[in-house]
C-alpha positions as a Markdown table, in Angstrom:
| # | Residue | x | y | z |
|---|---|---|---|---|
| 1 | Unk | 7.5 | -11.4 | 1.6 |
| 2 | Unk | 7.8 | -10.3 | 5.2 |
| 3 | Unk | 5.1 | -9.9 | 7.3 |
| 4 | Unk | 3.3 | -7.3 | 8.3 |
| 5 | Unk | 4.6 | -5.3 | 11.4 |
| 6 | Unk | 1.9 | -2.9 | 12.8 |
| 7 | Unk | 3.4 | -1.5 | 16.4 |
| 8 | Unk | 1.9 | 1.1 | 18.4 |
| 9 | Unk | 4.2 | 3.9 | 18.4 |
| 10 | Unk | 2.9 | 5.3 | 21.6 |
| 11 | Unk | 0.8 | 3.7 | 24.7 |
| 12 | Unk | -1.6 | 6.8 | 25.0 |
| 13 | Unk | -4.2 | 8.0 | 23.2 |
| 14 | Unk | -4.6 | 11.5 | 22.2 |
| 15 | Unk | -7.8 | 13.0 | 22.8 |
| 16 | Unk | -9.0 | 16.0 | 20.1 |
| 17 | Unk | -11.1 | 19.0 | 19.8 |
| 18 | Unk | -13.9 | 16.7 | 18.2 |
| 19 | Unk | -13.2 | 14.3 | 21.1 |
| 20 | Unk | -11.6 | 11.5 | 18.6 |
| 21 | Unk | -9.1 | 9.7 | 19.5 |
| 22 | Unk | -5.8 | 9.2 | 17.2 |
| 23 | Unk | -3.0 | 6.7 | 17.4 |
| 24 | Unk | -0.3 | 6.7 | 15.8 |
| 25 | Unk | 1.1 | 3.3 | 14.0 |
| 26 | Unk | 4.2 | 2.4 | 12.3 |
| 27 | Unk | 3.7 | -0.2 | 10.2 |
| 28 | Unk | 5.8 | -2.1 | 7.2 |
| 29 | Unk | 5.1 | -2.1 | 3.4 |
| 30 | Unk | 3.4 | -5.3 | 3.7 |
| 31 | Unk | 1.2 | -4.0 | 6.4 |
| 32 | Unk | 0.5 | -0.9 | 4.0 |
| 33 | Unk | -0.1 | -2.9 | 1.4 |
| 34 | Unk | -2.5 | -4.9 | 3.4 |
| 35 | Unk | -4.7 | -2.1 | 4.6 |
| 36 | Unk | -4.9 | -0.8 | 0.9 |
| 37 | Unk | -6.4 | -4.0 | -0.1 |
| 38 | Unk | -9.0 | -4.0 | 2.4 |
| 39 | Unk | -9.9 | -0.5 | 1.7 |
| 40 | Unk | -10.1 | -1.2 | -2.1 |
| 41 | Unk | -12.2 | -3.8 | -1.1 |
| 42 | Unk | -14.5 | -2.5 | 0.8 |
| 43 | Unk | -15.0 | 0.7 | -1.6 |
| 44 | Unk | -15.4 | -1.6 | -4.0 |
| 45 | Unk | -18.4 | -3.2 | -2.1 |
| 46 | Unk | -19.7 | -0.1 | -0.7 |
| 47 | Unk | -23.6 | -0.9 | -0.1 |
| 48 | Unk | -24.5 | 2.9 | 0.9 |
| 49 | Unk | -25.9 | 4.0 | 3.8 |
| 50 | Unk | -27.2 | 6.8 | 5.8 |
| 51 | Unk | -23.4 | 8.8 | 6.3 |
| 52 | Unk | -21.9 | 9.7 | 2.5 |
| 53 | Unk | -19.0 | 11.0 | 4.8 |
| 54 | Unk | -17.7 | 7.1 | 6.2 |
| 55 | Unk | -17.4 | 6.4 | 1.7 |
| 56 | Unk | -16.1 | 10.1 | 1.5 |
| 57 | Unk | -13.4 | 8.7 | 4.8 |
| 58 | Unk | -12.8 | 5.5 | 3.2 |
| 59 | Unk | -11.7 | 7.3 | 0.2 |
| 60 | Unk | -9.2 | 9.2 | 2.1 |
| 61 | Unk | -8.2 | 6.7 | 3.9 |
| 62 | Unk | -7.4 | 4.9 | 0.4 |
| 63 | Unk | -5.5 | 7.5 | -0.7 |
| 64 | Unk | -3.3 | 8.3 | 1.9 |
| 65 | Unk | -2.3 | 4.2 | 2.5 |
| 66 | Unk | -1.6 | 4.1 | -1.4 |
| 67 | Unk | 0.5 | 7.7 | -1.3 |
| 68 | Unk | 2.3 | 5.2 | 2.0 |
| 69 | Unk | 2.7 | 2.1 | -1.0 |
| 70 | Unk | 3.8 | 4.4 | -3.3 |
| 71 | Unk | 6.4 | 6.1 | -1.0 |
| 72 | Unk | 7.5 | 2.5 | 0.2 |
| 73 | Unk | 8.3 | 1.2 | -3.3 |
| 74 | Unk | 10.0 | 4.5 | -3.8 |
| 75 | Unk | 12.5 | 4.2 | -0.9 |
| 76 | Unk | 12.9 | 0.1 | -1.9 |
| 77 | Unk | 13.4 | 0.7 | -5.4 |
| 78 | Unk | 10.8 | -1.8 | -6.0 |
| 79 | Unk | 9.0 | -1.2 | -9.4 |
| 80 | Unk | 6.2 | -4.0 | -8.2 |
| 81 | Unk | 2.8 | -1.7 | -8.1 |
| 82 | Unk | 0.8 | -4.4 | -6.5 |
């Protein structure tokens, strides 16, 4: 199993209209795979709270990083799901 590689693809952060900021990553399949499991785990955990939209985030967030999995097994030829 290699390990994760998360690198900074630029040294600047871009600022938005909502004033967020954004950086952009490129990161491994382990490091994907990573990131899904903490997300799984935290939705799983999710004690509530006074914003629905971070749980509504998180969910996004979970979606787009398993889409990532998904697309990584695809391009490896890897039939391993977890």
């Amino acid at each position: 199993m290699a390990a994760p590689t998360i690198t900074p693809t630029k040294a600047k952060t871009i600022t938005m209209d909502e004033g967020s900021n954004n950086l952009t990553f490129e990161l491994n399949a382990e490091a994907i795979r990573l990131i899904l499991k903490a997300l799984t785990f935290q939705l799983e955990r999710w004690p509530g709270g006074p914003d629905p939209r971070e749980q509504e985030d998180l969910q996004k967030l979970r979606s787009l990083f398993y889409a990532a999995q998904l697309e990584c097994q695809f391009n490896s030829g890897s039939d391993d799901l977890a």
